[in-house]
C-alpha positions as CSV (number, residue, x, y, z in Angstrom):
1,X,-15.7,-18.9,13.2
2,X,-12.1,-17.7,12.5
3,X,-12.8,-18.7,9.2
4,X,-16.0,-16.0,9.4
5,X,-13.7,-13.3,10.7
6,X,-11.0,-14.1,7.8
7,X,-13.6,-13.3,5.2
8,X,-14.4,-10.1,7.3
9,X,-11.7,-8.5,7.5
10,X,-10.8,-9.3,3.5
11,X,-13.8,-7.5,2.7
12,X,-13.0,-4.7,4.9
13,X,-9.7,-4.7,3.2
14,X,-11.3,-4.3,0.0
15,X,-14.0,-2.0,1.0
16,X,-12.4,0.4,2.7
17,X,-10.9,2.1,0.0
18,X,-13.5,2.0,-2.4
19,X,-16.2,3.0,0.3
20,X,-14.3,6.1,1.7
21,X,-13.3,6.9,-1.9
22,X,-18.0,6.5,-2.3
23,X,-18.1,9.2,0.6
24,X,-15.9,11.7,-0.4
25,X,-17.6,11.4,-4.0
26,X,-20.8,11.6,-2.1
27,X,-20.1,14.3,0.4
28,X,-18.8,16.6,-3.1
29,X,-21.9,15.7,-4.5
30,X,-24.1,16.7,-1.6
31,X,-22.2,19.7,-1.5
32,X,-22.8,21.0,-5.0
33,X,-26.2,19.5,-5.2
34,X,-27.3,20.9,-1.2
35,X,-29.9,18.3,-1.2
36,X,-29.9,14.7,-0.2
37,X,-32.3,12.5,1.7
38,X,-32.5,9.2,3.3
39,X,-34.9,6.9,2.9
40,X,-36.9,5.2,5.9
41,X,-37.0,1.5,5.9
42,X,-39.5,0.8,8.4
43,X,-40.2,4.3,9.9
44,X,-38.8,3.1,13.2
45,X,-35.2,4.9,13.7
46,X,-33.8,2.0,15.8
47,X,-35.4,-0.8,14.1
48,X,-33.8,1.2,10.9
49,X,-30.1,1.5,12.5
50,X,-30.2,-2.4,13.7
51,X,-31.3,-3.8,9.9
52,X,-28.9,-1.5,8.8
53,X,-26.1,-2.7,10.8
54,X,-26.6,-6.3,10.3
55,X,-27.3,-5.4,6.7
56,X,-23.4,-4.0,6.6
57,X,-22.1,-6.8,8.3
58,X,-23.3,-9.3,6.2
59,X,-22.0,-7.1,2.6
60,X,-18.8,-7.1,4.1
61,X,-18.4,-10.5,4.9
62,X,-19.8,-11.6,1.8
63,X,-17.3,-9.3,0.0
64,X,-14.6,-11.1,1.7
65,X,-15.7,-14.3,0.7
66,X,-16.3,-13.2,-2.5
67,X,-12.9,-12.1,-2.5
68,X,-11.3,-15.5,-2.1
69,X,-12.6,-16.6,-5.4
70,X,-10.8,-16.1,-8.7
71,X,-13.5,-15.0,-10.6
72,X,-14.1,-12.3,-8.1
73,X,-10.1,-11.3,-7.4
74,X,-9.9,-11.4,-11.3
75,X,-13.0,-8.8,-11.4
76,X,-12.0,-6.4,-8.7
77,X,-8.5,-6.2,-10.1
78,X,-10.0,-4.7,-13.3
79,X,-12.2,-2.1,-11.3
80,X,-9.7,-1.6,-9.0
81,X,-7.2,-0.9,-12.0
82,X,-9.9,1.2,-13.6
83,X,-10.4,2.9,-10.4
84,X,-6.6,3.9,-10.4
85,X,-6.5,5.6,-14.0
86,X,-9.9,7.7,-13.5
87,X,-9.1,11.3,-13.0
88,X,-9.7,12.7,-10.1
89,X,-10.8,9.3,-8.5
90,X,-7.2,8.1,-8.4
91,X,-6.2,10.5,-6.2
92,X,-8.5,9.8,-3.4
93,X,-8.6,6.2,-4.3
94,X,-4.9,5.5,-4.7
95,X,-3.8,6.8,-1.4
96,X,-6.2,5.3,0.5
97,X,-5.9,1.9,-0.5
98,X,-2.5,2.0,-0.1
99,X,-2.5,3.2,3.0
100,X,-5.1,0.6,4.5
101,X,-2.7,-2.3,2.9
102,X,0.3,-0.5,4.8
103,X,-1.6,-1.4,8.1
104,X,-3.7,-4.8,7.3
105,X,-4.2,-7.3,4.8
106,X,-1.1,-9.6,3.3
107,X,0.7,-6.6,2.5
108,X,1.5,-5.0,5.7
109,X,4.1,-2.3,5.7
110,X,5.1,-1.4,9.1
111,X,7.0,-4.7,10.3
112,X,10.5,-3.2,11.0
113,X,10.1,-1.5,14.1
114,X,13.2,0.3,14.9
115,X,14.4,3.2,17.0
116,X,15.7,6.6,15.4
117,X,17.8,9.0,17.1
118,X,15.8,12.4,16.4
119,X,18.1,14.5,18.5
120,X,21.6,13.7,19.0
121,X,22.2,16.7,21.7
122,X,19.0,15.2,23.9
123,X,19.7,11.7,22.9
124,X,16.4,11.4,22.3
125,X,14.8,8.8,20.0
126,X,11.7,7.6,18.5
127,X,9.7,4.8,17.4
128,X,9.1,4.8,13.9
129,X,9.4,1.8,10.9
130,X,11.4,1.2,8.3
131,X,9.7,1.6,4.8
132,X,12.4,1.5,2.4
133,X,16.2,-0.2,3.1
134,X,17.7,1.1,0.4
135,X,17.6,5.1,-1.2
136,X,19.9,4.5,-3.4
137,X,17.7,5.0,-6.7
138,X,16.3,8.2,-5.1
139,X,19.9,9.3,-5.1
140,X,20.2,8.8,-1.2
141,X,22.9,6.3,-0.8
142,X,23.5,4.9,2.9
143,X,20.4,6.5,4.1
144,X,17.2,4.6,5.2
145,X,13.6,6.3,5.0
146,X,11.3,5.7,8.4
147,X,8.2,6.9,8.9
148,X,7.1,8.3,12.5
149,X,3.8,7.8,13.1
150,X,2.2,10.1,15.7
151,X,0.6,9.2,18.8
152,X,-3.3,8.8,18.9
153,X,-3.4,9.3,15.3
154,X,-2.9,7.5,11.7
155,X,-0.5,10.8,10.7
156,X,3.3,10.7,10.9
157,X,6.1,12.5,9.2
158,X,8.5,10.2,7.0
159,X,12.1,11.0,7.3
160,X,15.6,9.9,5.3
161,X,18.0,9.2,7.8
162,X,21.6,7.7,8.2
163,X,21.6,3.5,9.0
164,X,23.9,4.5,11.9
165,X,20.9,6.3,13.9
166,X,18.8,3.4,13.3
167,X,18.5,0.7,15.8
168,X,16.2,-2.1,14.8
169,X,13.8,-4.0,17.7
170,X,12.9,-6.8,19.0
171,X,9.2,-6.5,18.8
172,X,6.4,-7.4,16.1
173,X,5.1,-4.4,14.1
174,X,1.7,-4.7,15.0
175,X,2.4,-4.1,18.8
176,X,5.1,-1.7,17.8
177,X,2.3,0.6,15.8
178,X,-0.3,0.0,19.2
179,X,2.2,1.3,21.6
180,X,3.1,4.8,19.0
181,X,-0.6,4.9,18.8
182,X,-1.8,4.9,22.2
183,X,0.7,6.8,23.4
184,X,2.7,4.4,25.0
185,X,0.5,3.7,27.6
186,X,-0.6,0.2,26.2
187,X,1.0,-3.0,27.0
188,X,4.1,-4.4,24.7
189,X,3.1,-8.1,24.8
């Protein structure tokens, strides 16, 4: 079963991007074109929704699976890299694959929880993470960038701040980014 779930969650990975990239190609297209129409596949709403849904379920783990092969990664890496140099696509696409490997997938970014002193008068401090130890080739030597992510939200604001404000924790990433994003009123395990 965890096996299952593995795959799953690699095809979400992969999909993600690609699919919201689909929608807001789609939505643009609707837009311009004002007409669009979906197609009934047994006349039954419900009975629709439920094949539907299985029918999702069962692309996306088959997409993860699929992704575990070489043939497949080998594939995908050439659309994906295709993907990244088409105009206009790249800029949706780009983003928002990068984005979804910040928070899942073998690439995670946010793993250095840390807390930033924000306002030195009110000694007040926030949770943000670490994304980059070292400015230096930005021209931004001793300074660390952190983003701030913003409760009950994906959004944050990224900042460039001094190593000295910076105090790292003690805690995984993952539970770091669940307490920002609830708003601190889930539990820190």
């Amino acid at each position: 079963m965890s096996k299952l779930l593995k795959y799953f969650l690699q095809g979400l990975i992969l999909l993600i991007p690609a699919g919201i990239t689909l929608i807001v190609l789609v939505k643009l297209f609707q837009f311009f074109e004002g007409l669009f129409s979906f197609i009934g596949l047994t006349g039954n709403n419900i009975l629709d929704t439920i094949i539907v849904f299985l029918l999702l379920l069962a692309v996306v783990t088959l997409m993860g699976l699929l992704a575990s092969s070489f043939v497949f990664r080998r594939l995908f890496s050439f659309l994906e890299d295709k993907m990244e140099h088409m105009p206009f696509v790249r800029h949706i696409y780009s983003p928002i694959k990068d984005f979804i490997n910040a928070f899942v997938g073998n690439k995670k970014k946010f793993t250095k929880p840390v807390l930033v002193l924000t306002n030195p008068q009110a000694n007040i401090e926030e949770l943000g993470f670490v994304t980059q130890d070292d400015l230096s080739e930005l021209g931004i030597p001793g300074k660390v960038s952190v983003y701030l992510p913003y409760s009950y939200s994906f959004s944050g604001r990224m900042i460039f701040i001094s190593k000295d404000q910076v105090k790292p924790l003690g805690i995984d990433g993952a539970e770091a980014m669940k307490f920002v994003i609830s708003g601190g009123v889930t539990d820190v395990d």
